[in-house]
N, C-alpha and C positions, 0 to 999 in steps of 0.2 A: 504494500500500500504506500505510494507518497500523495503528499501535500501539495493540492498547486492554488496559484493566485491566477484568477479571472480576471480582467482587468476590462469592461465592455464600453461601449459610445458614450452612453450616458455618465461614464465617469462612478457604475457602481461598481463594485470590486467583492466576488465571492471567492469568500478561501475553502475549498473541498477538497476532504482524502479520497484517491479514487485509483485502481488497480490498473496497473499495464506497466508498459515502457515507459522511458519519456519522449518515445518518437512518437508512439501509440497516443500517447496524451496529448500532445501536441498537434497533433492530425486531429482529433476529436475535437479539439478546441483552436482549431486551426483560424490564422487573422482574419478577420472577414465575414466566417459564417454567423449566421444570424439564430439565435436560441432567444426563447418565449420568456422571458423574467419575471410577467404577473401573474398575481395569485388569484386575483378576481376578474383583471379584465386583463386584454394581451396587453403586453409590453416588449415590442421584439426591438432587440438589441442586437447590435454587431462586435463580436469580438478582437478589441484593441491591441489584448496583450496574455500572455500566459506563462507565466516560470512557475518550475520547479522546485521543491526548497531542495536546497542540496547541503551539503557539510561543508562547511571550508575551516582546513586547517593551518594556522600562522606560527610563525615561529619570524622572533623579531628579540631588537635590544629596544628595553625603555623599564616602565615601572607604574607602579600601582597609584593613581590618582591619589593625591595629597602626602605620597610617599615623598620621605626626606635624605636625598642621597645621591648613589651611583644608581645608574641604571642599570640592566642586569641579563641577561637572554632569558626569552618567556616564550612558550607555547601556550595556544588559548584555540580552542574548537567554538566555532560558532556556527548556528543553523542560517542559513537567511537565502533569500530567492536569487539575490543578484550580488558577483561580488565586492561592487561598490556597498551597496547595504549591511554585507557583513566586517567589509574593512569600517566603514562609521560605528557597527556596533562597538568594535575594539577599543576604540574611545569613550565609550561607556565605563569601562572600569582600568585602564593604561592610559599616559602619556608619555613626553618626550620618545614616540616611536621611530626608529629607524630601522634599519637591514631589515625591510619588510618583506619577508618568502609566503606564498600563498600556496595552498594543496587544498586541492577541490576535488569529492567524491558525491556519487548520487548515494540521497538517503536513502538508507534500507531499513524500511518496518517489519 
C-alpha cells in the first residue's frame, strides 16, 4: 500500500493509500483525466498533480536547532512527496546544514 497526494483544478488536494506501483498509480491518476469529487451533486475535476510519498534518506554536517556548538554528521529519514518538501522538513528540527547527501527509496507498507 502507499500514500499518494491528489492534487486537482480546483486546487482541492486528496491524500489516499491505495495498492499498485507507482507507475500503476500514476496512470490511474494520470494529468488530465477528469474524476467526479461530489458527494451530492457532480463536481468533475481534472487532475493537476500526483506524488508518491516516498522515504528520503540524509546524511549531512550541522546540529540540532538551538544546539550550542560544533556541528556534527547526522543522518535523519524523512517521509515526504517531493524532495524539496522533505529537505525543508530537515529544518524543522537541524541547522547550520551542509554536505547535504540525499537517498531516496519508494515507501513500502
Amino acid at each position: 500500500m502507499k500514500t499518494a497526494r491528489i492534487i486537482y483544478s480546483n486546487n482541492d488536494v486528496i491524500i489516499t493509500n491505495i495498492n499498485g506501483t507507482e507507475g500503476s498509480i500514476k496512470e490511474y491518476y494520470k494529468i488530465g483525466k477528469v474524476f467526479n469529487l461530489g458527494s451530492v451533486e457532480d463536481n468533475m475535476q481534472s487532475v493537476v498533480s500526483c506524488e508518491i510519498l516516498k522515504t528520503f534518506k540524509f546524511s549531512f554536517v550541522g546540529r540540532l536547532i538551538g544546539s550550542i556548538g560544533k556541528s556534527y554528521k547526522c543522518f535523519k529519514t524523512i517521509e515526504a512527496y517531493t524532495c524539496v518538501e522533505a529537505e525543508l522538513k530537515l529544518y524543522d528540527t537541524h541547522e547550520h546544514i551542509t554536505d547535504l547527501n540525499i537517498f531516496v527509496k519508494a515507501k513500502v507498507n
